[in-house]
LUMBABA-298561 format. One record per residue: x, y, z of N, C-alpha, C in turn. Coordinates in pm, whole numbers, plus 32768, in hexadecimal, padded with zeros to 4 digits. Example, Ala and Ser with C-alpha at 12.3 -4.5 7.8 and 13.67 -1.06 7.14 Angstrom:
2
85277DC7830C84CE7E3E830C85287EB6830C85057F1F82C485577F9682CA850A80038313
//
This chain:
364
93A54154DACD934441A4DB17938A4217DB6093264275DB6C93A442E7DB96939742F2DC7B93DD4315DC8993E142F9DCFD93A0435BDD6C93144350DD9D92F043C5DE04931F43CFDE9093274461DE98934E445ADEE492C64464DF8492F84434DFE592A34408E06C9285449CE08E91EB4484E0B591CC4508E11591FB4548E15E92474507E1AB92994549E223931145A7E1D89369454DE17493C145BBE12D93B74642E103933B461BE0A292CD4689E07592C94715E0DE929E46C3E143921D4731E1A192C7476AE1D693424733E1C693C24753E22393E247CAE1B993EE47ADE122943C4812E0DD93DC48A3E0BD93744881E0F0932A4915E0DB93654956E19693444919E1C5936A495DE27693DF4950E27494444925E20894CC497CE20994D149F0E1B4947B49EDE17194604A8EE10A94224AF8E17593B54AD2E1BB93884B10E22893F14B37E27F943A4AFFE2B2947A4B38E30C95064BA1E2E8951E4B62E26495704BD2E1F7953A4C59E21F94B84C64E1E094864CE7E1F294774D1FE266946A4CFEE2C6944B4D33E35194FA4D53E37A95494D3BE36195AA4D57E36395AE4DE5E31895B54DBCE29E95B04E3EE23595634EA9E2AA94F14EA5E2CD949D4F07E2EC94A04F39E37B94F34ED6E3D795544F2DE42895CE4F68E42195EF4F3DE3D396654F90E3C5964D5024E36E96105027E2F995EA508BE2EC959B5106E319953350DAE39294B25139E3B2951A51A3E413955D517FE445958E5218E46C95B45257E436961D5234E3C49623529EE35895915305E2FC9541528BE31894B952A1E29A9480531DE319947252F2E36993D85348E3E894725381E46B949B53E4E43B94FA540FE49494CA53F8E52F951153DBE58594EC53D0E63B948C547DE62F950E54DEE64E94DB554FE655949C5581E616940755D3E67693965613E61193A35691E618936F56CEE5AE936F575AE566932E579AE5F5932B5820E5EC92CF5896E62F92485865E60091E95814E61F917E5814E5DA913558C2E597910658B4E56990C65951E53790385976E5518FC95908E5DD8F685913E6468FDB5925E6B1900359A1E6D98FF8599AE78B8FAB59B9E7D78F8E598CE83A8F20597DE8858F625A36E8C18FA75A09E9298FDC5AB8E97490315AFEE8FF90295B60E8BF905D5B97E84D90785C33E85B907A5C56E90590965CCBE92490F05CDDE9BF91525D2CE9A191D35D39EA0791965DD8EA4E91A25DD6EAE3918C5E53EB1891EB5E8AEB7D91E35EFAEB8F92185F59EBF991E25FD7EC4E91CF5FB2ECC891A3603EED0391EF6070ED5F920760D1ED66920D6148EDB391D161A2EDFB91A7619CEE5891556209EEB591566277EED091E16286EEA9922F6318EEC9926C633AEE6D928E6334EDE292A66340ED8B92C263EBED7F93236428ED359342649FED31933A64F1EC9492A26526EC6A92A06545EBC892D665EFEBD993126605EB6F93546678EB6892FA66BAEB0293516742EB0F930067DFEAD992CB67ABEA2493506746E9E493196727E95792956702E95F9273667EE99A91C8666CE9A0917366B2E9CC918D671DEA039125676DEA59910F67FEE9E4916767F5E98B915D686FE94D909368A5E92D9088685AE8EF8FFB6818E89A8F8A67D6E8FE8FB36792E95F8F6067A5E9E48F2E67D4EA518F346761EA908EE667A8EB358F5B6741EB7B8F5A6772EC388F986727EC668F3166C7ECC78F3A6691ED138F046624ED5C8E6C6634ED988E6D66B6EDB28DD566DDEE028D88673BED6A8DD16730ECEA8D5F677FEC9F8D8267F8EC948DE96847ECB08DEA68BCEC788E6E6900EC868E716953EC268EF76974EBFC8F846994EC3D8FEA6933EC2E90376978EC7590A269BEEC7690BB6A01ECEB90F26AB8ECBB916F6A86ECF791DE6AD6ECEB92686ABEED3392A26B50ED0393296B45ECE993876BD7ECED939B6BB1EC4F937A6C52EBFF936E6C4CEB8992EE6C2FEB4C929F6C48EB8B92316BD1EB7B921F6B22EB34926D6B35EB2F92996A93EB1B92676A2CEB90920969D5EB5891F66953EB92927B692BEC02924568DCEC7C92C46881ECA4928B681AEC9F92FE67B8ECCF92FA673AEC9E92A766D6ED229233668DED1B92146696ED7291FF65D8ED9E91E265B3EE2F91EF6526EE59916464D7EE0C912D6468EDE990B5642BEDB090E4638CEDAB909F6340ED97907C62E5ED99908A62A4ECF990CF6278ECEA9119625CEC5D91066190EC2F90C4616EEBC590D160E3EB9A912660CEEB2691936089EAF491EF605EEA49917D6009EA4D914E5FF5E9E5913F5F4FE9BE915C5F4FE92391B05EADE91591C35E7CE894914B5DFBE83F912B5E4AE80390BD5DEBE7BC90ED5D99E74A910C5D0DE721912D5CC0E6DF90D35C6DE67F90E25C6EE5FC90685C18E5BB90C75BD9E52690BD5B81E52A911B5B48E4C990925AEAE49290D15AE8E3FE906E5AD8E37F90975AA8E30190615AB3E26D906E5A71E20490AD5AF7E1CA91005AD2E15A91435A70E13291B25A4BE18E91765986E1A591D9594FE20E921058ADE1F6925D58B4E2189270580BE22692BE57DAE287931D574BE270934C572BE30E939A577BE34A940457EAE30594595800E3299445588DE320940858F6E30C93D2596FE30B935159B4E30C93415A12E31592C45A65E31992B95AE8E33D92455B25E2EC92325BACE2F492015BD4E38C92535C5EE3DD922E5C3BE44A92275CF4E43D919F5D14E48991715D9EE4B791725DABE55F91BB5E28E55F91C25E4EE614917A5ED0E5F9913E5ED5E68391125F58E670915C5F8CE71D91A16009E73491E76033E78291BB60A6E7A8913B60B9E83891256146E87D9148613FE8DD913561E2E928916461F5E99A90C16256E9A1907A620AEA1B902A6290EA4B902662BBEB058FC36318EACE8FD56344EB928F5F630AEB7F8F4462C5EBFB8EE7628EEC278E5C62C8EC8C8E986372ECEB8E7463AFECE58E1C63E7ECA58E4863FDEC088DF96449EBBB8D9E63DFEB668D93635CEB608D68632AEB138CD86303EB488C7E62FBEAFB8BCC62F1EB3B8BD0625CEB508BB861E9EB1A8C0B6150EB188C64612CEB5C8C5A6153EBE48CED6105EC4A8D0260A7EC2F8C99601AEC318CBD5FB3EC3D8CE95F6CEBBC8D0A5FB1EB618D405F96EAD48DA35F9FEACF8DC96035EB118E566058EB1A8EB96047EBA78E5A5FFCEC078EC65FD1EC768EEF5F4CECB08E955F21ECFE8ED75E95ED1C8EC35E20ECD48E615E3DEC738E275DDEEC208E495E13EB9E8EBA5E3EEB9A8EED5E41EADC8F145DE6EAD78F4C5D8BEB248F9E5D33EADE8F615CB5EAAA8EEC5CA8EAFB8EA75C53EACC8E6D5C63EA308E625BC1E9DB8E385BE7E95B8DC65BF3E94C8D5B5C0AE9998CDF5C03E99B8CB25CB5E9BA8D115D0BEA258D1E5D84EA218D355DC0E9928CEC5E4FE99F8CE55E9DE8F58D945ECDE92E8DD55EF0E8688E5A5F38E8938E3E5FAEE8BA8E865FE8E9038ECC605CE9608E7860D1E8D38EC560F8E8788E956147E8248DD4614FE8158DAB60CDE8048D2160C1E7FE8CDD6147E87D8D056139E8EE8CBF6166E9798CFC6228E93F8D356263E8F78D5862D3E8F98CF86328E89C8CB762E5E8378C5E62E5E7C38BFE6384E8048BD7638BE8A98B5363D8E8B78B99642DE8FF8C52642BE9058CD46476E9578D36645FE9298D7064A8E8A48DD56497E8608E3664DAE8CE8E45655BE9178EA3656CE93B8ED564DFE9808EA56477E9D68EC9640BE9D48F4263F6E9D18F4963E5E9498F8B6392E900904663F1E8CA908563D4E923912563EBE907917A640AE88D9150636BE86C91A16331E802917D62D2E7DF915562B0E73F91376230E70091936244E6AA91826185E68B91FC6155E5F491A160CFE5C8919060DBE54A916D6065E52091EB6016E49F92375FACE4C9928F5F70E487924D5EF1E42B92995EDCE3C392765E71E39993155E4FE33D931E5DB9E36F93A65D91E30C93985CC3E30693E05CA1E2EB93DE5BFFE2DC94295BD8E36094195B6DE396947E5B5DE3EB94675AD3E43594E65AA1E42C953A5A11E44194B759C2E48B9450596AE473942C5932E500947758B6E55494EF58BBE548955D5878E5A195B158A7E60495BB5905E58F964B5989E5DB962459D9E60C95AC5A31E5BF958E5AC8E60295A35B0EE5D1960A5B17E56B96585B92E52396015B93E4B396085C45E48095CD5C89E42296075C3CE38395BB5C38E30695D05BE6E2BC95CA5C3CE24696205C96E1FA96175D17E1A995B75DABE1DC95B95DC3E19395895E73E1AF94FA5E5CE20D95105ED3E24D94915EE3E2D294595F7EE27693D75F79E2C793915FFDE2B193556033E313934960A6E313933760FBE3B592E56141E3A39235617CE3E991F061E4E3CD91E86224E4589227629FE48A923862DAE4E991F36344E4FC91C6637AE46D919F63F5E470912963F6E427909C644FE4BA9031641EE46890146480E3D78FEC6436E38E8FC46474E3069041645FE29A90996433E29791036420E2699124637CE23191416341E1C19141629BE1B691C16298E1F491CA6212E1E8922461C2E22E92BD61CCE1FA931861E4E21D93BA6203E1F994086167E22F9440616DE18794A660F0E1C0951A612DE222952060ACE29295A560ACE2D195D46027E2F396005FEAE33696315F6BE33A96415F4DE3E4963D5EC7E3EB96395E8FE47196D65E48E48596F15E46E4F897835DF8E4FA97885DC0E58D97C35D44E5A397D65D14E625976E5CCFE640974B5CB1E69696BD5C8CE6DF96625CF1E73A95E15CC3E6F895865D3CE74395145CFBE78194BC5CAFE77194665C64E76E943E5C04E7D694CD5B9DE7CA95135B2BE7F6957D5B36E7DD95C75A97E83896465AA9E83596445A0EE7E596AA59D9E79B96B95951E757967258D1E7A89623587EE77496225823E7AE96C757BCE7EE96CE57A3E84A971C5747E8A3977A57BBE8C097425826E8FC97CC58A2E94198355893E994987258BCE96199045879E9C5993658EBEA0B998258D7EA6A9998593DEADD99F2598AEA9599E459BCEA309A5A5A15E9F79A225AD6E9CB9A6E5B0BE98E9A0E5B9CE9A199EC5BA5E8F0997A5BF3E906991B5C0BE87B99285C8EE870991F5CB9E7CD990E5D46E7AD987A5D6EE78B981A5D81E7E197985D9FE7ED97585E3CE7AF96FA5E38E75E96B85EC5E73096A15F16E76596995F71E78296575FF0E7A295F66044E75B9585605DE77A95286095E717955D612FE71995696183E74795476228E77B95FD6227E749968061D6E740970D6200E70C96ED61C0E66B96796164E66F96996114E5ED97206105E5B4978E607FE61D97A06057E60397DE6004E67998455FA2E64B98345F39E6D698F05F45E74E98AA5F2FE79D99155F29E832993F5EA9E89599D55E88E8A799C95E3AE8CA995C5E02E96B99355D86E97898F25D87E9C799445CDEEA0F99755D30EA9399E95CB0EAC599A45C55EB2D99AB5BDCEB1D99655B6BEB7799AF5B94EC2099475B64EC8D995E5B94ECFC99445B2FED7698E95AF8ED30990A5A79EDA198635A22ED97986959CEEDB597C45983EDD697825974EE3E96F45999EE0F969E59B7EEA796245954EE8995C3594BEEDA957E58C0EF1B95005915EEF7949F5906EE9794355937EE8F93B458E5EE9B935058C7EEF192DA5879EF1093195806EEE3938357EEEF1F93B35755EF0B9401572AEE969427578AEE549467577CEDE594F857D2EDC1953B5783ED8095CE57C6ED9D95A55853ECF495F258D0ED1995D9591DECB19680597BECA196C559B1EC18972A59E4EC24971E5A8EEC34975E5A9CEC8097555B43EC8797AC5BC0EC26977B5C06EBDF97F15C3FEB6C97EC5CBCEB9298815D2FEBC2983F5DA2EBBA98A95DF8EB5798505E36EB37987A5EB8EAB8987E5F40EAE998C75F6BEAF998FC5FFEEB2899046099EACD98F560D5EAF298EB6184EA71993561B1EAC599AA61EDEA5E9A016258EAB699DC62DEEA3799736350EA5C997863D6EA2199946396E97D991762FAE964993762EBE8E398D7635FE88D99336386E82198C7642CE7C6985263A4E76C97DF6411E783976A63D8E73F979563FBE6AC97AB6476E68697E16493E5FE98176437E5B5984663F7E5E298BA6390E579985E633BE524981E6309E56297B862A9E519974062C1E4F9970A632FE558967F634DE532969363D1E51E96906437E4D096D064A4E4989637650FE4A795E16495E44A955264DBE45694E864BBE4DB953A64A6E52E94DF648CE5A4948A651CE5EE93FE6522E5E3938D657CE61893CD65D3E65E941465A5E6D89431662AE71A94F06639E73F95026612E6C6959E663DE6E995C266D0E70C95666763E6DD958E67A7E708953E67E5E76595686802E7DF956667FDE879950A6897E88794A668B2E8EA947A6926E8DF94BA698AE92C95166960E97A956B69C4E9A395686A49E90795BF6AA5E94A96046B13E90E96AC6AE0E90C96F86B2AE8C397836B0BE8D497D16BA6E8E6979B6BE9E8FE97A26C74E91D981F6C78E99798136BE4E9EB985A6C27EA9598DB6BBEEA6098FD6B5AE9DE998F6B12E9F099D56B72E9AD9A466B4AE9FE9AA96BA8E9C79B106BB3E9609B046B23E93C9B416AE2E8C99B2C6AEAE8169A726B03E82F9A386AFFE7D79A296A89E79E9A1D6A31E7D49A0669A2E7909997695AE7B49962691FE76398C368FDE77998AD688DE7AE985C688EE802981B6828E8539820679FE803983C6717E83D982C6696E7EE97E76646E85D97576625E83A973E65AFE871976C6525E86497966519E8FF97C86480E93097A063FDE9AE97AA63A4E98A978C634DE9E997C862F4EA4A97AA6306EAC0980A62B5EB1297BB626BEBA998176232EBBF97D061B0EC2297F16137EC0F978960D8EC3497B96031EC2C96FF6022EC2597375F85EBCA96B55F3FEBAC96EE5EACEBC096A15E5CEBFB96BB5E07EC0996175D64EBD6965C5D33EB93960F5CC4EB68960D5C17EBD595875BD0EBC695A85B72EC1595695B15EB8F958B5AB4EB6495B15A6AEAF0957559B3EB569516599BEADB95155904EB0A9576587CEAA495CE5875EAC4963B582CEA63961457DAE9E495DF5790EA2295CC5708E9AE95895766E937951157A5E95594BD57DBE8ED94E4584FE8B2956B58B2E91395795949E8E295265998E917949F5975E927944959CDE93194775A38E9CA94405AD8E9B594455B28E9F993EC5B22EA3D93FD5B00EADD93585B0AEB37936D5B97EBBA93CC5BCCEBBF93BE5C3FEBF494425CC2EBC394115D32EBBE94695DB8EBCE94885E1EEC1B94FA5E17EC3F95015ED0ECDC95305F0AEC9694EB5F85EC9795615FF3EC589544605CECBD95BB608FECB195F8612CECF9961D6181ECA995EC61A4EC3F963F61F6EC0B95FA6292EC0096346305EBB19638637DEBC2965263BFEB56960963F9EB0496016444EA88961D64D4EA7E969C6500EA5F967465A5EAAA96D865F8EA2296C46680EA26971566CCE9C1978766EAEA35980F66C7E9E898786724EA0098F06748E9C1991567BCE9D699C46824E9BA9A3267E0E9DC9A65677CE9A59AD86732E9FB9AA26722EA899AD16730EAF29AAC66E2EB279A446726EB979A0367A5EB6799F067BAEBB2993467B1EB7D98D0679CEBC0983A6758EBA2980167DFEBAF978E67E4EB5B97636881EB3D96C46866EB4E968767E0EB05961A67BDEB239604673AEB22958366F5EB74955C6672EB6F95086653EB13952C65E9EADB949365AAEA71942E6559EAB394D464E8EAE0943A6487EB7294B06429EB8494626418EC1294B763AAEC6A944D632FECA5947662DBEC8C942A6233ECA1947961E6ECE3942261B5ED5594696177ED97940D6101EDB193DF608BED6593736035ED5B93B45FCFED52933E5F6CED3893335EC8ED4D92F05E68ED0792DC5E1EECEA92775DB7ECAB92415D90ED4A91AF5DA8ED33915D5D7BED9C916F5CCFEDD891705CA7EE2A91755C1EEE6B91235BB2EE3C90965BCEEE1E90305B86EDC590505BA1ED4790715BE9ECEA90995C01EC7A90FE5B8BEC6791875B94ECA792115B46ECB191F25ACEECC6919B5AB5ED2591545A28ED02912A59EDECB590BC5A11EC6C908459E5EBE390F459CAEB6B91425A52EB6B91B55A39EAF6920B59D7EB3E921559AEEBA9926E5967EBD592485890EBA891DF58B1EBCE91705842EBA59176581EEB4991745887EAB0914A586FEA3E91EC5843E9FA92595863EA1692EC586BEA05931057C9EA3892E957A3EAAD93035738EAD992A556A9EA79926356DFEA5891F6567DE9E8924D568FE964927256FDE93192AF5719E8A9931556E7E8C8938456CDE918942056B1E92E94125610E8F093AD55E4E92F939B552FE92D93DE5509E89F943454CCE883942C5486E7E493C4540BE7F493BC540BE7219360537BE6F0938F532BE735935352A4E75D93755233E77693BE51C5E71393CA5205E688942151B0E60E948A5182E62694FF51AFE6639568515AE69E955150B8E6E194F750DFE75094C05072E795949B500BE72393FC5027E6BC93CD500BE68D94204FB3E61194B85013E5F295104FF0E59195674F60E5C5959D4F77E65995AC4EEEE68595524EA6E6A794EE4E89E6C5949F4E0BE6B994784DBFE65794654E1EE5E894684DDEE57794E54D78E53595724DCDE55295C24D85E51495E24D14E56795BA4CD8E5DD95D64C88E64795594C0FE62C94F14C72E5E5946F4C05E5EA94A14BBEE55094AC4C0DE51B94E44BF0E488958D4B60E49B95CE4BA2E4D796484B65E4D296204AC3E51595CA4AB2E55695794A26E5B6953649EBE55894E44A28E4EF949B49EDE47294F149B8E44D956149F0E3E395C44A06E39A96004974E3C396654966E431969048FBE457963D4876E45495E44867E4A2957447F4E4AB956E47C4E445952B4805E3B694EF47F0E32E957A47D1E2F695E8481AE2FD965A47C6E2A3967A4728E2C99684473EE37B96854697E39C96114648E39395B6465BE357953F45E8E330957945ECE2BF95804665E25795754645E1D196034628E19F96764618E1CE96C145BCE1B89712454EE20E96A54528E24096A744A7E277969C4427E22796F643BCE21A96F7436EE1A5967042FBE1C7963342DEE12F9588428BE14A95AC4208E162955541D6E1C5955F416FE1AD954A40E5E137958640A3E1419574404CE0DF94EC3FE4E0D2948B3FE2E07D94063FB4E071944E3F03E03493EC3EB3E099940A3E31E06C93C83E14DFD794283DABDFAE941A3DA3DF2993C63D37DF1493873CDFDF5E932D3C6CDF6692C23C79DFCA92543C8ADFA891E33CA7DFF491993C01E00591C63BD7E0B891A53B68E0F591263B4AE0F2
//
């Protein structure tokens, strides 16, 4: 007769197969469902801002306009001057298909308007940053003079790292398609898990990237954030952006004495405040100063900004950065399993080879 085996053995060598697998399936799920999550491609806040109150636009933008009160302005030569207004950056972010865990198509759109001139204040000032506010460009539609400077980018890019992922494309100029150029460094964000070390960060207006050196950590609504700042010494716009709108300056060159032509350059400090775990960027200062000059001597201004990411703005991105930083819970999830598994595992081997007892051979 062949010999069965007892229920208990039975019910032991399957809950040692069971617990096999639960092993298997912690140990693997962190590899399978990485901790760290992508940039999702819904962000809730999906726009970075800056204002300026006092902002300084020069004779280039005014050529083709008006200045602050509506009507033309006169200076020596008759040439426009450059005059004080009320100035917003905002960066608009929208990342999209074709995507998967580790990349995605991502569109910025990059203006500068006076706010002054725009009919839509509240589009274009304290409430750009919000994603529920229309973009900055939208409010200029019924007041183009408005509107400074637009860029609409589109390229692939890392949702881990941040960094640009092959060729970018740039439409700067209206009526004109889009010109390849390329992205380098970080522009966006900074890597998920940032470490206090220095980054070579983008520049839109040099197109291309500068170092940007860590500076110390500051305490934001309760949360620790890293501070990065990036510096311009008289860097030439020419180098990288060759075809940039107003490289040449409306001055005359009639009064240098050299004969050498004006080069627009940029200089100042920008400084980033970075929420670590996630990378994400939740505020920007910049100081900087756009102006034509002869070696060293400055002939005209383009514009000077001296702005901020608003306090409610820095919040929200600060909010939304601190939610994105979080990793999956799969680690966790990966040890309990192999612990719940490894407790099966043991138990079920000691039932199921536990030696049977011996059945009497004479039934009394």
């Amino acid at each position: 007769m062949v010999c069965m085996l007892p229920r208990s053995r039975v019910v032991a060598v399957l809950s040692l197969g069971l617990g096999c697998i639960l092993i298997a399936v912690g140990l693997a799920l962190p590899t399978l469902v990485p901790p760290e999550r992508p940039v999702p491609l819904s962000l809730e806040q999906r726009q970075l801002t800056m204002e300026d109150d006092a902002a300084e636009v020069g004779p280039s933008y005014l050529l083709a306009g008006a200045d602050a009160d509506g009507e033309e302005a006169e200076g020596e030569g008759d040439q426009p001057q450059s005059v004080t207004a009320p100035v917003t950056k905002t960066y608009a972010v929208s990342l999209g298909e074709p995507a998967d865990d580790d990349a995605a198509a991502a569109t910025v759109g990059v203006t500068s308007v006076r706010d002054d001139l725009a009919d839509a204040r509240a589009g274009t000032g304290a409430d750009a940053g919000s994603s529920d506010a229309p973009a900055a460009a939208d409010a200029t539609t019924q007041n183009p003079d408005a509107l400074l400077d637009a860029e609409v980018w589109s390229y692939r890019i890392d949702r881990h790292t941040g960094e640009s992922l092959g060729e970018a494309k740039v439409a700067d100029t209206p009526g004109t398609p889009a010109a390849p150029t390329e992205v380098t460094g970080q522009w966006l964000s900074f890597p998920r898990g940032t470490g206090q070390e220095d980054y070579r960060v983008f520049d839109n207006l040099l197109r291309r990237d500068l170092p940007a050196a860590f500076v110390q950590t500051e305490e934001v609504d309760g949360e620790e954030v890293f501070v990065f700042r990036q510096e311009f010494d008289n860097e030439p716009v020419a180098v990288g952006n060759p075809d940039y709108l107003r490289n040449s300056p409306a001055v005359t060159m009639a009064d240098t004495t050299d004969g050498q032509d004006a080069q627009l350059v940029r200089s100042g400090v920008r400084e980033f405040r970075v929420e670590p775990s996630s990378g994400m960027i939740v505020s920007v200062t910049e100081d900087l100063r756009d102006a034509y000059v002869v070696g060293d001597e400055e002939l005209e201004l383009l514009s000077a900004f001296t702005g901020s990411t608003p306090d409610d703005v820095r919040g929200e991105l600060l909010g939304q950065a601190v939610e994105l930083g979080r990793d999956r819970p799969t680690r966790q999830w990966g040890l309990a399993l192999t612990v719940t598994g490894a407790i099966v595992a043991l138990g079920s081997a000691v039932v199921a080879l536990r030696p049977q007892r011996r059945q009497s051979r004479h039934a009394r």
